[in-house]
C-alpha positions as CSV (number, residue, x, y, z in Angstrom):
1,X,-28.4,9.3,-9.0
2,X,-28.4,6.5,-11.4
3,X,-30.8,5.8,-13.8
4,X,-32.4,2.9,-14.5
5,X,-30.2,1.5,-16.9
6,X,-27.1,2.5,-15.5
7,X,-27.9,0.4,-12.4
8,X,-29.1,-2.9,-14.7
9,X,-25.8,-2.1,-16.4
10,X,-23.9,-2.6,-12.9
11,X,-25.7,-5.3,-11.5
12,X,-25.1,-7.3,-15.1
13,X,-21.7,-6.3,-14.5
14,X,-20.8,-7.5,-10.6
15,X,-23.3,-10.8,-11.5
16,X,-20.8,-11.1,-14.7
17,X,-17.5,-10.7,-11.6
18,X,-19.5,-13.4,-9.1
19,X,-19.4,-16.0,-11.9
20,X,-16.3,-15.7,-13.4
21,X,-15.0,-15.7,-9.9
22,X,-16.9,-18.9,-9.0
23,X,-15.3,-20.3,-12.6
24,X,-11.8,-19.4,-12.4
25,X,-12.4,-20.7,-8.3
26,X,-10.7,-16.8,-7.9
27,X,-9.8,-14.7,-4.8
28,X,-9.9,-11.1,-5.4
29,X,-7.3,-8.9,-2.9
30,X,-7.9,-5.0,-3.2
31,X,-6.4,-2.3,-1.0
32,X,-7.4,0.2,0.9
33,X,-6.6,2.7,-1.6
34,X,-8.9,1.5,-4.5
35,X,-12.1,3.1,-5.7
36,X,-15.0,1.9,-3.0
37,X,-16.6,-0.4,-5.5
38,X,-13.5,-2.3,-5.4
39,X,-13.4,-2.4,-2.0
40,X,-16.7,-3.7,-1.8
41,X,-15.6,-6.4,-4.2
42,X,-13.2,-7.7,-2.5
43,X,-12.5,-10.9,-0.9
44,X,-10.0,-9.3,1.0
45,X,-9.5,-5.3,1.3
46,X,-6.2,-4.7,3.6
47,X,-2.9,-2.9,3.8
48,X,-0.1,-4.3,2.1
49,X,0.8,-6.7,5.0
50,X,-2.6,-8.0,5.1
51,X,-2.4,-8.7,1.9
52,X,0.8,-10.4,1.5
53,X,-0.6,-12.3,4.1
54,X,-3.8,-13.1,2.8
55,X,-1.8,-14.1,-0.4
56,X,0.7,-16.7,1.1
57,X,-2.3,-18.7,2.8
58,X,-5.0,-18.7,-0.4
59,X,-6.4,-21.7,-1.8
60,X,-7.8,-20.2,-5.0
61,X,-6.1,-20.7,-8.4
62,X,-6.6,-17.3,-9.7
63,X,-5.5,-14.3,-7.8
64,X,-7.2,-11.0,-9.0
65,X,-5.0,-8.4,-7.4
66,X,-6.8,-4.5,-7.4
67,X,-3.7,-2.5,-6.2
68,X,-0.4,-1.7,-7.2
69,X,2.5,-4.1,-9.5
70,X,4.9,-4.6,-6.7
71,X,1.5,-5.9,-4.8
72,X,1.2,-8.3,-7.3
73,X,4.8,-9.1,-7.9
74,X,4.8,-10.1,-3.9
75,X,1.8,-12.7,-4.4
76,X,3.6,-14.1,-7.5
77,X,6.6,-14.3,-6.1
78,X,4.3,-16.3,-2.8
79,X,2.6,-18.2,-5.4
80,X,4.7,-19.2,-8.4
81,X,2.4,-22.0,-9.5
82,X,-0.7,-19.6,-9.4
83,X,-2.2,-17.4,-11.9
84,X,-1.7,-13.8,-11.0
85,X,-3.7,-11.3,-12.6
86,X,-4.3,-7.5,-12.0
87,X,-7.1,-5.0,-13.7
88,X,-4.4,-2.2,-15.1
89,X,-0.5,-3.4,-15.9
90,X,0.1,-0.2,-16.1
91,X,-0.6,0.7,-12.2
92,X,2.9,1.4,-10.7
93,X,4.7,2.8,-8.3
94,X,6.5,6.3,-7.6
95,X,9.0,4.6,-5.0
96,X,9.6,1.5,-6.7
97,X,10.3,3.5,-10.5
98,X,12.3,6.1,-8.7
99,X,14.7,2.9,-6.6
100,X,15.6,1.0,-10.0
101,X,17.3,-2.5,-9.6
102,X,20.6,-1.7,-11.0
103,X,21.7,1.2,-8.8
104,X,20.3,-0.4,-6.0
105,X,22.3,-3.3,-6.1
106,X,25.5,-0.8,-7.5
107,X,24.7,1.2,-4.2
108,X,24.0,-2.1,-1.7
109,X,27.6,-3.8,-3.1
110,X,28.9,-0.3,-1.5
111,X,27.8,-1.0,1.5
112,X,27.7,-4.5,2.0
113,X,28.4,-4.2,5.7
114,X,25.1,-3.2,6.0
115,X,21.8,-5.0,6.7
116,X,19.4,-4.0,3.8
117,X,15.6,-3.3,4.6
118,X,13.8,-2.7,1.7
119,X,10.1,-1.2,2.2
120,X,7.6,-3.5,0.0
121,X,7.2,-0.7,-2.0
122,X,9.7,-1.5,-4.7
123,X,10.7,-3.6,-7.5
124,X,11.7,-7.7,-7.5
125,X,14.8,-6.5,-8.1
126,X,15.1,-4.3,-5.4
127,X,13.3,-7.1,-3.1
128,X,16.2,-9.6,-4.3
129,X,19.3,-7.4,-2.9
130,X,17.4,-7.1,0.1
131,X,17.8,-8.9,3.5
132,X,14.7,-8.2,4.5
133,X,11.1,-6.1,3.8
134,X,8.9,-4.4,5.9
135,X,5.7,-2.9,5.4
136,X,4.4,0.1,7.1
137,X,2.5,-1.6,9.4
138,X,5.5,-3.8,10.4
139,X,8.3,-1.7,10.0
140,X,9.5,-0.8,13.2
141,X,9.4,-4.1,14.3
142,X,11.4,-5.0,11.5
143,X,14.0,-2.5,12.2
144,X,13.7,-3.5,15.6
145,X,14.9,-7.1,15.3
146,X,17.7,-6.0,13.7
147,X,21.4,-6.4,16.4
148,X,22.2,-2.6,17.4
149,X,25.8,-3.9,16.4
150,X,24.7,-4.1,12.7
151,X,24.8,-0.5,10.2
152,X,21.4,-0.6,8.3
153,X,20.7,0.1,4.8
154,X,16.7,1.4,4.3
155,X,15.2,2.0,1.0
156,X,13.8,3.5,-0.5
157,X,11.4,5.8,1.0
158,X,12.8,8.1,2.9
159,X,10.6,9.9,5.1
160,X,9.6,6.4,6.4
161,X,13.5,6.0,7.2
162,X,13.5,9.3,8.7
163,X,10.6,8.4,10.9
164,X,12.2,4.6,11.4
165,X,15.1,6.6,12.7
166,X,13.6,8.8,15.3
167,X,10.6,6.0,16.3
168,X,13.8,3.6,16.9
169,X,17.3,5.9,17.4
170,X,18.9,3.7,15.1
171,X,20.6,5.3,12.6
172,X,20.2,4.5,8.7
173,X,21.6,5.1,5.4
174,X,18.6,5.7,3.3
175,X,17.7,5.8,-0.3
176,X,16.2,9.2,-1.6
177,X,12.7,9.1,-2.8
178,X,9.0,9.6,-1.7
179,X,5.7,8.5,-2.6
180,X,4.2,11.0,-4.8
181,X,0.4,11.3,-2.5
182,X,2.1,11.3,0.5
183,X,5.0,13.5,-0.1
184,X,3.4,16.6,-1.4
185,X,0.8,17.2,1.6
186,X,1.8,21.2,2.7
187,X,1.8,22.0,6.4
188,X,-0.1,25.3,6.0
189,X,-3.0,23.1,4.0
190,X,-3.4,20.8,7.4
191,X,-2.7,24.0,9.7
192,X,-5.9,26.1,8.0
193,X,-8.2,22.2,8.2
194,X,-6.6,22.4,12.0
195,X,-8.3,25.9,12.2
196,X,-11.2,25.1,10.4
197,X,-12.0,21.5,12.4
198,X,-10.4,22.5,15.8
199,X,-12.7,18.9,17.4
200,X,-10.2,16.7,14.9
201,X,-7.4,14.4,15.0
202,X,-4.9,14.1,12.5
203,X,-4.1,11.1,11.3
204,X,-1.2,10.5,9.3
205,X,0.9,8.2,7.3
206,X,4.6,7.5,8.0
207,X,5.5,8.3,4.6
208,X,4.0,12.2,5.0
209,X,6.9,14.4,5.3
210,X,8.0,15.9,9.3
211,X,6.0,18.8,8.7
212,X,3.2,17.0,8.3
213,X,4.1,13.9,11.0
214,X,4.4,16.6,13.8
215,X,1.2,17.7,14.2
216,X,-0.1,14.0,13.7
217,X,-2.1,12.3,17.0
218,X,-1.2,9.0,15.2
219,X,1.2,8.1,12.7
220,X,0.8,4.4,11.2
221,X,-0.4,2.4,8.2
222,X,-3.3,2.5,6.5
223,X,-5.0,-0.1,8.5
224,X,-4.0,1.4,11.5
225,X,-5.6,4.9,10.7
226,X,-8.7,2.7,9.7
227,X,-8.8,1.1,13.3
228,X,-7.9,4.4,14.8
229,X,-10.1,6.9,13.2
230,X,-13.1,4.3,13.5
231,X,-12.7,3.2,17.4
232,X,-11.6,6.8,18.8
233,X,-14.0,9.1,20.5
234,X,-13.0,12.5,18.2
235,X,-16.0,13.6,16.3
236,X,-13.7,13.9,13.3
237,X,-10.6,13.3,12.0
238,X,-8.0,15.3,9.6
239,X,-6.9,12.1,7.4
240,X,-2.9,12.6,5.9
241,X,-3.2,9.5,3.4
242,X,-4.5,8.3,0.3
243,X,-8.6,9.4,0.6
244,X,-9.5,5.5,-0.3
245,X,-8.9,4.6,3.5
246,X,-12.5,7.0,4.1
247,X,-14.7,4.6,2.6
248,X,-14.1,2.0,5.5
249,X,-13.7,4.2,8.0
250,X,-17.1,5.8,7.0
251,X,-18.5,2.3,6.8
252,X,-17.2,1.6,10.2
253,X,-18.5,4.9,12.0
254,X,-20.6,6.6,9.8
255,X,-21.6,9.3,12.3
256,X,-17.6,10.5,12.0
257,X,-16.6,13.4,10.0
258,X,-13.6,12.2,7.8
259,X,-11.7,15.2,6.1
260,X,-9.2,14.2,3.4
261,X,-6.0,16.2,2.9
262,X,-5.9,18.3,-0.4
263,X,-3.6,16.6,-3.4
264,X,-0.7,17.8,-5.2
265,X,-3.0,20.9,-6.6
266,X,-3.7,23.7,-4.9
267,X,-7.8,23.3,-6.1
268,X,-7.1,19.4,-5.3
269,X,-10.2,18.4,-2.9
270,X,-8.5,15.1,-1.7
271,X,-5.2,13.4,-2.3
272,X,-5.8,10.1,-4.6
273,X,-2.9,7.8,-6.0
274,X,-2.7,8.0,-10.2
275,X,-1.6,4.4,-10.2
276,X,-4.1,2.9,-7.5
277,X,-7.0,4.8,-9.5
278,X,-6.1,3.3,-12.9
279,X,-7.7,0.1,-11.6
280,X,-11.8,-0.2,-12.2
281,X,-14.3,-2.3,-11.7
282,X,-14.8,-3.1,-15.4
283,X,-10.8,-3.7,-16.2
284,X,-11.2,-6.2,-13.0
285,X,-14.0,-8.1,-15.1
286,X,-11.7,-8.1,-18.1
287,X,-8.4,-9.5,-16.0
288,X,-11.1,-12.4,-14.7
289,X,-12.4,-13.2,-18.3
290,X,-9.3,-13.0,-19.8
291,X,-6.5,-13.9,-17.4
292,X,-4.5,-10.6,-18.8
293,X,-2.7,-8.7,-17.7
294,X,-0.8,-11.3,-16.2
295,X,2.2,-11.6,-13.5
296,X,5.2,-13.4,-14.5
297,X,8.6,-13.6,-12.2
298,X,11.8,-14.9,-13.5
299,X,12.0,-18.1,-11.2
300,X,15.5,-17.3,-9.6
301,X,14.7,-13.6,-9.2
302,X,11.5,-14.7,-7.0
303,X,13.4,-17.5,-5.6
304,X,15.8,-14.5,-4.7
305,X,13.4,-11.8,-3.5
306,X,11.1,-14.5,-1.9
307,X,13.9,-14.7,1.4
308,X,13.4,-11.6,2.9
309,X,9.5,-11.3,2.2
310,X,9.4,-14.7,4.8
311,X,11.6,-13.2,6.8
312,X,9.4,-10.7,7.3
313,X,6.1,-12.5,7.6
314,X,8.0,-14.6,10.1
315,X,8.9,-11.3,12.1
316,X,4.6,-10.2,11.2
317,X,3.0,-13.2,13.3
């Protein structure tokens, strides 16, 4: 419980976040993944389609993005004239550093016959080679509008190309890397909370290995398992992403028992992204005050990379 003092301390600290947000005339986009203050912050909490989306239409001058770089490289790259801020520079990517720009584009001019998807999950560079990006939440359909008569290209996750190919029966040349939370979930971990919970679901993110996917009762993106493990009837549900997604779901049906798969140790209770948690709610404050650490896009890289992101928010409507 927190004393006395530590809760004046926070309530100076989010009345400190409401003004300088009122100042700067501010929008603050979090995702699902942050730490539940964040969340609660947050003039928008969503998946990374949501909040692409959520940037393109803002008003405010200031966006205060709580997530990831290549989350705040998109908004830039939507808003060029904006200020774009985020709480840690330093909160990457596993996908995006292990899909670098260079050999991407080396590897693309080598298959130029190819349409090239890139997942959002990756760099401006990687976004600029690319003929279009998907999300998880949009990915199939993105695939989907692609002519059967054209060989795609899909990076660089690949065990969301794997499951792109078997969801679709297209098949894909794909870029080798994984997410570092969702790619070291082990099958005997969810068989023994199968055991232990037999009343659950499992619900499971696309980029979870097959091991994982096959013993999922729904695969999709974060906000999906949100609406899912909210709205279905299961007392409980075995959740196969990062554990962030449990504060809404909990918000949302709080009777529900939510268990989070273990992390990358074996003594790991749940699974939590090293970048996503490098974000706080006191670095956010700082980002506000300051205006640092702050986005900036070369202008013919975004005007580059900036094609396929509307192509795929005109595919998202």
């Amino acid at each position: 419980m927190e004393s006395t003092e530590d809760q004046a301390s926070t309530s100076e600290l989010l009345d400190e976040i409401a003004r300088l947000r009122r100042e700067r005339n501010a929008v603050i986009l979090a995702h699902y993944y942050q730490i539940p203050a964040i969340q609660d912050l947050a003039d928008v909490c969503g998946d990374s389609l949501a909040l692409a989306q959520a940037a393109r239409r803002t008003e405010a001058e200031v966006i205060v993005f709580a997530g990831v770089n290549f989350m705040a490289d998109t908004a830039k790259i939507l808003n060029p004239n904006k200020t774009v801020v985020v709480p840690d520079i330093e909160a990457g990517c596993s996908l995006a550093d292990d899909c670098p720009g260079e050999e991407f584009a080396s590897f693309r001019k080598k298959h130029a016959d190819h349409v090239a998807v890139s997942y959002i999950n990756c760099s401006i560079e990687v976004k600029a080679h690319s003929d279009l990006v998907c999300t998880s939440s949009n990915a199939q359909t993105i695939i989907e509008s692609i002519p059967r008569s054209k060989k795609i290209l899909f990076a660089p996750d690949i065990n969301l190309g794997r499951y792109l190919m078997h969801k679709t029966g297209r098949d894909m040349l794909l870029w080798n890397a994984v997410c570092v939370v969702h790619d070291v979930y082990r099958e005997e971990d969810l068989l023994r909370l199968k055991a232990e919970h037999p009343e659950a679901e499992v619900l499971a993110h696309p980029e979870c290995r097959e091991s994982i996917l096959r013993h999922a009762d729904l695969i999709g993106s974060t906000s999906k398992i949100i609406e899912h493990g909210a709205a279905s009837k299961a007392p409980a549900a075995i959740i196969a992403t990062e554990s962030g997604v449990i504060h809404q779901m909990s918000k949302r049906a709080p009777s529900k028992l939510f268990i989070p798969m273990p992390g990358e140790s074996p003594d790991a209770a749940c699974s939590v992204c090293p970048y996503m948690r490098l974000n706080t709610v006191e670095k956010l404050r700082d980002c506000l005050r300051d205006l640092q650490p702050r986005i900036e896009v070369d202008s013919r890289l975004g005007e580059r990379a900036l094609a396929p992101i509307e192509r795929m928010l005109a595919l998202s409507t």
